[in-house]
C-alpha positions as CSV (number, residue, x, y, z in Angstrom):
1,X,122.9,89.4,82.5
2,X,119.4,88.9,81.6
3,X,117.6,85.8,80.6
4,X,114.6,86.0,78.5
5,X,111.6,83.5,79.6
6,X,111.5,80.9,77.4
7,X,108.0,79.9,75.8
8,X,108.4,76.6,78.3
9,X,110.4,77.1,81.3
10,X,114.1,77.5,81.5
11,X,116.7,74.8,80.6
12,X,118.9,73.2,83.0
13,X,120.9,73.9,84.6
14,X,119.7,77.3,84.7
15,X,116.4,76.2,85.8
16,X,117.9,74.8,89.2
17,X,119.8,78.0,90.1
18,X,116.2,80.1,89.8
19,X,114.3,77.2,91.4
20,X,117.1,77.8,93.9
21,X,116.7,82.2,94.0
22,X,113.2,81.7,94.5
23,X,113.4,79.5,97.4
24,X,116.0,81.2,99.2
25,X,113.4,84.7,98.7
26,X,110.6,82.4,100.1
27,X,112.5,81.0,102.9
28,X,113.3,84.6,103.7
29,X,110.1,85.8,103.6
30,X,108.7,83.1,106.0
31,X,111.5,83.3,108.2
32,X,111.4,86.9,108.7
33,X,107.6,87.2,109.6
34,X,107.2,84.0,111.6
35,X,110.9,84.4,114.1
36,X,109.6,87.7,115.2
37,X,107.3,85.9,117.4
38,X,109.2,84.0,120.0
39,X,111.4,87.4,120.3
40,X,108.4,89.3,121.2
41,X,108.2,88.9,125.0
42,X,112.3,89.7,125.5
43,X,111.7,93.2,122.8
44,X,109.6,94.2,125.4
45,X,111.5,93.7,128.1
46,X,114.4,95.3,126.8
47,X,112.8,98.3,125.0
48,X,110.5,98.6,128.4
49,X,107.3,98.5,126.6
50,X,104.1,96.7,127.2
51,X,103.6,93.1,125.8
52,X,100.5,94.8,123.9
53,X,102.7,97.4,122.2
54,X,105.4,94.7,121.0
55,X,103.2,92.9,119.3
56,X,103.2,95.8,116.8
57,X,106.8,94.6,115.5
58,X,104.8,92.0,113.6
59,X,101.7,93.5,112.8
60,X,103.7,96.4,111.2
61,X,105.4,94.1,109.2
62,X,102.5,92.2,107.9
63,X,100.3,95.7,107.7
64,X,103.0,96.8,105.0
65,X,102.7,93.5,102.9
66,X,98.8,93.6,103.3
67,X,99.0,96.6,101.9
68,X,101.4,96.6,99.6
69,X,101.1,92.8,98.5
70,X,98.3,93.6,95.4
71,X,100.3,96.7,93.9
72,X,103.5,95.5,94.0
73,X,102.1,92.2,91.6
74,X,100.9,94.9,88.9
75,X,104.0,96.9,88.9
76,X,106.2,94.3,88.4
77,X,104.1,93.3,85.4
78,X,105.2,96.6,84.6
79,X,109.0,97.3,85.5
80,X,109.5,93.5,85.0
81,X,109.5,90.7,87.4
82,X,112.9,89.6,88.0
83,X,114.1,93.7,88.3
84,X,111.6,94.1,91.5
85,X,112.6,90.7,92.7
86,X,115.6,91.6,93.5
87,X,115.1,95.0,94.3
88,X,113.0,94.0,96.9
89,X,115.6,91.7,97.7
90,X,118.4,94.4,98.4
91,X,115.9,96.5,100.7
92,X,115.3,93.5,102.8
93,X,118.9,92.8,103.4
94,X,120.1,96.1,104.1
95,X,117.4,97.5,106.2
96,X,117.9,94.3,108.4
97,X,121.3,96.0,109.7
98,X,119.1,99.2,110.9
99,X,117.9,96.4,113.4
100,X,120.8,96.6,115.5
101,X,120.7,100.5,116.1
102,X,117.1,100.0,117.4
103,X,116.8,101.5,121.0
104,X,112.9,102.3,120.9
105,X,110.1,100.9,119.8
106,X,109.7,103.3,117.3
107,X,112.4,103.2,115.9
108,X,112.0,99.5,115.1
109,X,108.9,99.7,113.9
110,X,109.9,101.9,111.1
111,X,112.6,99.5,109.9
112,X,110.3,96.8,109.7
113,X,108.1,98.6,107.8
114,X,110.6,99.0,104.8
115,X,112.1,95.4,105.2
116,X,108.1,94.6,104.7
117,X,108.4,96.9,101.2
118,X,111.2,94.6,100.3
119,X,109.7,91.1,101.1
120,X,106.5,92.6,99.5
121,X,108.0,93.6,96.2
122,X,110.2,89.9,96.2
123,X,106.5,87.5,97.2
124,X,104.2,89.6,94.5
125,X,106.0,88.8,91.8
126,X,107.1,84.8,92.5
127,X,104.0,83.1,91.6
128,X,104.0,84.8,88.1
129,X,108.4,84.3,88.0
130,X,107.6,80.1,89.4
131,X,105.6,80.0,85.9
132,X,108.0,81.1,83.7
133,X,110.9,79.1,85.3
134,X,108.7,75.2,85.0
135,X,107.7,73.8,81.7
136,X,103.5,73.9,82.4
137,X,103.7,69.9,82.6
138,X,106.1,70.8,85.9
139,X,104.6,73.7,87.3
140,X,102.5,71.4,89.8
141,X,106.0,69.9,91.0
142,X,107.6,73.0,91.6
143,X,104.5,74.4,93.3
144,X,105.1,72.0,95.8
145,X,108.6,72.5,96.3
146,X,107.7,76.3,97.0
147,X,105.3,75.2,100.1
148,X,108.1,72.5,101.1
149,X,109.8,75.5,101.4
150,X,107.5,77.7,103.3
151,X,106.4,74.8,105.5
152,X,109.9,74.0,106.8
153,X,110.9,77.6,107.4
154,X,108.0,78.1,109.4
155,X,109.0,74.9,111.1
156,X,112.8,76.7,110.9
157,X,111.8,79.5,112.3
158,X,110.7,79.5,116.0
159,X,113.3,76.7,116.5
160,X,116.0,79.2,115.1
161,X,114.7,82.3,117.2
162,X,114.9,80.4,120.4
163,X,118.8,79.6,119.8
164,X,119.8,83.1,118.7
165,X,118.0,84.7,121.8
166,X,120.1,82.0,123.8
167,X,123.1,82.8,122.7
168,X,123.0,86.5,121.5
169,X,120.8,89.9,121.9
170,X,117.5,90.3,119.8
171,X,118.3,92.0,116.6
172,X,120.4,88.9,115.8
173,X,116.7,87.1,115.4
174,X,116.2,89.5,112.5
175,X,119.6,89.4,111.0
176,X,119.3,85.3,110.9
177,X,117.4,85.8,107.3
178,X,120.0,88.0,105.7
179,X,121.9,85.0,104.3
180,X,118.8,83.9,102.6
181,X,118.4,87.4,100.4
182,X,121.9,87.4,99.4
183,X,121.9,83.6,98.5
184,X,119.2,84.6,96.1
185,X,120.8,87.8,94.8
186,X,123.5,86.1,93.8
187,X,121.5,83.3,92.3
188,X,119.2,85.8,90.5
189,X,121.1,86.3,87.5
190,X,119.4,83.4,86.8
191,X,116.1,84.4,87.0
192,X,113.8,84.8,84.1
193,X,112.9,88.2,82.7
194,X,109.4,88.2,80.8
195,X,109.2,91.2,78.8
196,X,107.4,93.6,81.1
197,X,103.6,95.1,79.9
198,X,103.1,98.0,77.8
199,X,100.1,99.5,79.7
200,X,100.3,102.0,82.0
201,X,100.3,101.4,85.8
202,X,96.9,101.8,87.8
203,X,98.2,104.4,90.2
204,X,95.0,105.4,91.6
205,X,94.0,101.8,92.1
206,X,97.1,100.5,93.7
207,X,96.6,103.9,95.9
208,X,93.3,103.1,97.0
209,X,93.7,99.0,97.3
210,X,96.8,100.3,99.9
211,X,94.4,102.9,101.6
212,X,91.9,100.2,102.0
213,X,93.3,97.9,104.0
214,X,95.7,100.0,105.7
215,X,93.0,102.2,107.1
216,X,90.7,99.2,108.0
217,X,93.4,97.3,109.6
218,X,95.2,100.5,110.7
219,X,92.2,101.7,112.6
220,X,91.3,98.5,114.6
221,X,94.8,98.8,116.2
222,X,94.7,101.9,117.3
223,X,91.5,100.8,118.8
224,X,93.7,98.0,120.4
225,X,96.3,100.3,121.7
226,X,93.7,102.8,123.4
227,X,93.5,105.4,121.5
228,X,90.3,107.2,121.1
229,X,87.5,105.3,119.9
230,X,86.1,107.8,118.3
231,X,89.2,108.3,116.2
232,X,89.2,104.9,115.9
233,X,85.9,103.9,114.4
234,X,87.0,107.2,111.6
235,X,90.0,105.8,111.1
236,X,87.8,102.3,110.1
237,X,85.0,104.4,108.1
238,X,87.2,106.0,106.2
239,X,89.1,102.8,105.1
240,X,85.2,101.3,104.6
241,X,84.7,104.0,102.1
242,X,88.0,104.1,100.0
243,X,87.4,100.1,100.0
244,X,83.5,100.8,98.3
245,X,84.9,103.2,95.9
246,X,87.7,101.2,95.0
247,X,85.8,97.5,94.7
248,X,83.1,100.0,92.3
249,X,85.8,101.1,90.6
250,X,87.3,97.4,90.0
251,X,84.7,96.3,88.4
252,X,85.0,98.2,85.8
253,X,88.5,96.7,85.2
254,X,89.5,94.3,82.6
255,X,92.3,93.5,84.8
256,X,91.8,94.5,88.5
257,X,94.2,94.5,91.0
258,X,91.5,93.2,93.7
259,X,90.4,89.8,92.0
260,X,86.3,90.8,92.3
261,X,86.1,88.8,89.0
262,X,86.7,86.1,90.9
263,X,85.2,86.4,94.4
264,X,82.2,86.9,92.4
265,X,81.9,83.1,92.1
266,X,80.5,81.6,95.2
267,X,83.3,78.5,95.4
268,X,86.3,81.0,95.8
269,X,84.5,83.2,98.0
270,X,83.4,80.3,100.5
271,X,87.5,79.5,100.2
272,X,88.7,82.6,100.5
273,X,86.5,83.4,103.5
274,X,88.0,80.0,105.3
275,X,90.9,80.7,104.4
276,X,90.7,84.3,106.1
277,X,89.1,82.5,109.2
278,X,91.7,79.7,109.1
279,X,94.7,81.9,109.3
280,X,93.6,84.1,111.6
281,X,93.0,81.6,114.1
282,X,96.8,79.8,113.2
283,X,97.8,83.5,114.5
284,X,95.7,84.0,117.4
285,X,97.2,80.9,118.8
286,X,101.1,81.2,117.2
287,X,100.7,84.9,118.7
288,X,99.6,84.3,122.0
289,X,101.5,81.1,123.2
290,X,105.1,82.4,123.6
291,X,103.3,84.6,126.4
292,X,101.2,82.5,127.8
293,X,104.7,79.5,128.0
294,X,106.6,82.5,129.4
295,X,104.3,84.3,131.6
296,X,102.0,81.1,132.8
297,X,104.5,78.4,132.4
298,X,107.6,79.7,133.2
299,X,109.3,78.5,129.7
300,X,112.7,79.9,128.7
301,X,112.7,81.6,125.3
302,X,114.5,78.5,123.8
303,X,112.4,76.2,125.3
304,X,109.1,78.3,123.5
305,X,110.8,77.6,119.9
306,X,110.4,73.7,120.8
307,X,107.4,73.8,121.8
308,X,106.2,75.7,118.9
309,X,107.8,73.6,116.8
310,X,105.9,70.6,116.2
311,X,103.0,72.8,114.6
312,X,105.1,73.7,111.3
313,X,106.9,70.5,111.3
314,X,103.6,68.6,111.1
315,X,101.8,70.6,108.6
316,X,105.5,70.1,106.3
317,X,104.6,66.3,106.2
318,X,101.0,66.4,106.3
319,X,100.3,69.9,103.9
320,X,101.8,67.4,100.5
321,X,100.1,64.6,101.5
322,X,96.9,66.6,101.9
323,X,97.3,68.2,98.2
324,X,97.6,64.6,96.7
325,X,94.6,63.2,98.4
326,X,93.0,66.5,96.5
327,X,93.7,65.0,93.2
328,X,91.1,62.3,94.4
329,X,89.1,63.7,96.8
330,X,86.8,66.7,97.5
331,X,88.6,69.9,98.6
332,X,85.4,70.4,100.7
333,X,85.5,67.1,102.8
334,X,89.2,66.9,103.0
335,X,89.0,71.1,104.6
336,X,86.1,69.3,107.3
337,X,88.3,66.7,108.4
338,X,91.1,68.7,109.0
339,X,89.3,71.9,111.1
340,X,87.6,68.9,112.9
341,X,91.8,67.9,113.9
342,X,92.3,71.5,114.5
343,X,89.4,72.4,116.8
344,X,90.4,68.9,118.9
345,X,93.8,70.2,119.2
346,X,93.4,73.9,120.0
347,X,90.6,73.0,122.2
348,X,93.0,70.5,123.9
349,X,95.7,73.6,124.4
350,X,92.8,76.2,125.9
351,X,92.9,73.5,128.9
352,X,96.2,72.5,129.5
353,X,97.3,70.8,132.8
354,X,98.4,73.2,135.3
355,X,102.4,72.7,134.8
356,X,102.7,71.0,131.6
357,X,106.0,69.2,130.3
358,X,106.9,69.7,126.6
359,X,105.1,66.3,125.6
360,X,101.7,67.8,126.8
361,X,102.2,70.8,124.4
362,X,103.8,68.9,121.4
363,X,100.7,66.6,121.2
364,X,98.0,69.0,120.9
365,X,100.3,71.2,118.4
366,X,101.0,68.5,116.6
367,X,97.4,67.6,115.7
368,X,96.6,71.4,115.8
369,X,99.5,71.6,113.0
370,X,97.8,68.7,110.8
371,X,94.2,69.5,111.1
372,X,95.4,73.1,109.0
373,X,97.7,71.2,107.1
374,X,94.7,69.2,105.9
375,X,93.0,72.5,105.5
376,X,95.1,74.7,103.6
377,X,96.7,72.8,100.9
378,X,93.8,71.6,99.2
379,X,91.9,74.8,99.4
380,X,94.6,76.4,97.9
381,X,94.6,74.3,95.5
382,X,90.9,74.6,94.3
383,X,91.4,78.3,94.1
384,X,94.1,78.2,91.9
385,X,91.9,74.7,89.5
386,X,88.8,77.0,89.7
387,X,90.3,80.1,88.1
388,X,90.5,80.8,84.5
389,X,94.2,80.2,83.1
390,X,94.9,84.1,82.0
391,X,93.2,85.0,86.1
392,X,95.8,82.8,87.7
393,X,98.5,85.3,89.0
394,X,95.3,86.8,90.1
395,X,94.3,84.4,91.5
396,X,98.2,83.2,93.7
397,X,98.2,87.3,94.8
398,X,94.6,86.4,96.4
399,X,95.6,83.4,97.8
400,X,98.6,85.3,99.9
401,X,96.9,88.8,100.4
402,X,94.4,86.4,102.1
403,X,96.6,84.9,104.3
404,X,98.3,88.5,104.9
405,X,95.1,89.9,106.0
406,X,94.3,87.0,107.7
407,X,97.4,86.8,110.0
408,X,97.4,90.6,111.1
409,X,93.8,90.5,111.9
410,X,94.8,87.6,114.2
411,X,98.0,89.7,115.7
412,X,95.6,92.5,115.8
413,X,93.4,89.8,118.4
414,X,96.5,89.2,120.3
415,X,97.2,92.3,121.0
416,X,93.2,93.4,122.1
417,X,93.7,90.0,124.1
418,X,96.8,91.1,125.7
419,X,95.3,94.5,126.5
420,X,92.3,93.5,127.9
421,X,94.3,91.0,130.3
422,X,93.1,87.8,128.7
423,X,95.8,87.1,126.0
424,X,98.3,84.2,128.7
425,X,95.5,82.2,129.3
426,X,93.6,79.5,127.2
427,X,91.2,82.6,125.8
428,X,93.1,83.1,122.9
429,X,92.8,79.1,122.0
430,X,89.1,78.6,122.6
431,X,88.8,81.8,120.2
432,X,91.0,80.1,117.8
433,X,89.0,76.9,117.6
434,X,85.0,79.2,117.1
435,X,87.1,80.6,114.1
436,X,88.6,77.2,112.7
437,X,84.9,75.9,113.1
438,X,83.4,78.8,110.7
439,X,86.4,78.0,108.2
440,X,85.6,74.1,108.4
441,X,81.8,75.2,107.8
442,X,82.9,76.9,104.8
443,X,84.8,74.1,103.8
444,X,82.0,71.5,104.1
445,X,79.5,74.2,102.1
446,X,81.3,73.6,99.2
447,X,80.5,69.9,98.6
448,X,77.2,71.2,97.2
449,X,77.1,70.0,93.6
450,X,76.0,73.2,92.1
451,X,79.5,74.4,93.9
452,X,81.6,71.8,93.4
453,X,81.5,72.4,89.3
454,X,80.8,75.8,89.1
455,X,82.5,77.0,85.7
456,X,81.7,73.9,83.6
457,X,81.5,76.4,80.6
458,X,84.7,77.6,81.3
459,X,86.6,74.2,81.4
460,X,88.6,75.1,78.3
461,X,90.4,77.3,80.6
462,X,91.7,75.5,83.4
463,X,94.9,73.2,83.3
464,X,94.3,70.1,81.0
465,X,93.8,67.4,82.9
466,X,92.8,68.8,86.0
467,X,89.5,68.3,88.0
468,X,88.2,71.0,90.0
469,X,86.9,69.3,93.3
């Protein structure tokens, strides 16, 4: 059954059972790339591979969205949003069962490579799908639902991880999200279905956007794992070059699939640069903790999940606080005060006491967890205020390729850390805290005035009502 998007959002109650598809896909999403983590240290035990190597069961999975994130958004525009919604849907849930026949590394790596094709085809499209399920004067609500939603399954998630591997072997960790993609399958029917675009796919664009990042990012881990340098550093040149060609080539796009239009103006490049900086420190520390609690501490795998824990939990309370105090104050100041949280907290974790009870850790994640709470919300949000109406898909599929790239460059960190012998002490969380500081001084930049109004001819475009700060 398909349901045409209205001019205004959906009625209810239809509108409820697609606010409801869309959340269970999100939930699955998050889940699925954030459980991994607090499995990682018992994969490698089991599948007698080097911690190092099993960090590659998440930076596979979030290689194949990076790559895959940007193309997938323009083919749905294409084949139609709701049909590779669900599509991606149906991968997801039925390469998860391959999970259970993994007995090599390998092996596993390959099936979470196509689950990421199915979570990537499901998160391109639900931005654009979120806007034609709210009437505009509720599309700020329900995009606040959506990171309710992200921010407790991420809170969820490591919690949920360290019960399964409790009670039951490792693949169950993976299998945990299946419920949530066929809640939303069978929920999907109620979906909208915008009439997809008449022009032609970009093939060689969507070609070259995946070769970009998958030989950039592709090359620094095998640089990581030890392979040759020299192999290495081609691997990385050759991903350089397609990436030149490519950004060349999108500017000559009415359309592109990498946003350049918009990185062109300084405001959304200082945000999208602290964004990239922000989430790869979040990951260099998420990444490297379950090792350092297991191998330094002595913490059961449960007992990681806990401590994890109060990170997500925090930023779910303090991430829609943070985006109301946007509405009345700089996104710039509000980013400063909250790396200036972060760095106190992740500094306080790189010197932990010598055999530290779970209050010691919960602390520091806590206000590790609000200072990017603080962060990430509002700058988010001024992306999204500072972008021409008819660029904002655009703009939500540079707001998650960012984080994408963001969070596999920090796994990529782990895993050089790990190699190098330096990823189970506080290393990883002093590194962390240099990286929140240059996403804080990006933040603070933009209280210029000549950046904090930067498209005043272009007002007419933005959401009525809404101040870009």
């Amino acid at each position: 059954m398909t349901h045409p998007a209205p001019v205004d959002g959906l009625r209810t109650p239809q509108r409820f059972l697609a606010i409801a598809a869309i959340s269970a896909g999100t939930a699955l999403v998050v889940i699925d790339g954030a459980i991994a983590t607090v499995a990682l240290p018992t994969i490698a035990r089991d599948l007698n591979v080097a911690p190092s190597s099993a960090v590659a069961v998440v930076t596979v999975y979030q290689l194949v969205l990076v790559m895959t994130l940007l193309p997938f958004s323009g083919l749905g525009d294409r084949i139609g949003l709701k049909r590779l919604y669900q599509w991606g849907q149906l991968v997801f849930a039925v390469t998860t069962l391959l999970c259970f026949f993994a007995k090599s590394l390998p092996f596993l790596l390959i099936v979470r490579a196509v689950q990421a094709l199915g979570a990537a085809a499901a998160l391109s499209v639900s931005s654009a799908l979120l806007r034609s399920i709210y009437p505009t004067r509720q599309l700020g609500r329900g995009l606040g639902i959506n990171s309710v939603v992200v921010s407790s399954s991420a809170a969820f998630a490591p919690t949920l991880g360290g019960l399964i591997l409790g009670v039951a072997p490792w693949p169950w960790v993976f299998a945990s999200a299946v419920p949530f993609a066929i809640v939303s399958l069978l929920l999907g029917r109620a979906l909208p279905a915008p009439a997809p675009r008449e022009e032609p796919f970009d093939v060689l664009g969507a070609v070259m956007c995946a070769g970009m990042f998958g030989l950039v990012i592709g090359g620094l881990e095998t640089a990581v794992h030890g392979d040759s340098p020299v192999v290495s550093a081609a691997i990385v040149a050759a991903g350089v070059l397609v990436g030149i060609l490519f950004i060349r080539r999108e500017r000559g796009e009415v359309a592109p699939i990498l946003p350049v239009d918009l990185l062109s103006k300084p405001v959304l490049a200082l945000s999208t640069l602290g964004a990239f900086t922000a989430f790869v420190a979040s990951m260099t520390l998420l990444l490297s903790l379950p090792f350092r609690l297991q191998h330094g501490f002595g913490f059961a795998p449960s007992e990681i999940g806990a401590a994890i824990a109060p990170w997500p939990l925090t930023t779910m309370i303090v991430a829609p606080l943070a985006g109301w105090l946007s509405d009345r104050y700089p996104a710039g100041l509000l980013g400063g005060v909250g790396m200036a949280l972060a760095i106190a907290g992740l500094t306080a974790l790189a010197f932990l006491p010598a055999d530290p009870d779970y209050l010691a850790i919960a602390w520091r994640m806590a206000l590790t967890g609000a200072g990017f709470g603080l962060f990430l919300s509002p700058n988010a949000r001024l992306i999204i205020g500072s972008t021409p109406r008819e660029r904002a898909a655009a703009a939500g599929g540079l707001i998650s390729t960012t984080r994408m790239v963001g969070q596999t460059t920090g796994a990529t960190v782990v895993a050089a850390l790990l190699a190098m012998g330096l990823g189970t002490g506080g290393d990883p969380a002093l590194i962390a805290a240099a990286l929140a500081l240059v996403a804080g001084l990006c933040s603070l930049a933009r209280l210029r005035p000549s950046l904090r109004n930067p498209r005043r001819d272009e007002a007419a475009d933005a959401q009525p009502g809404t101040q870009v700060r």
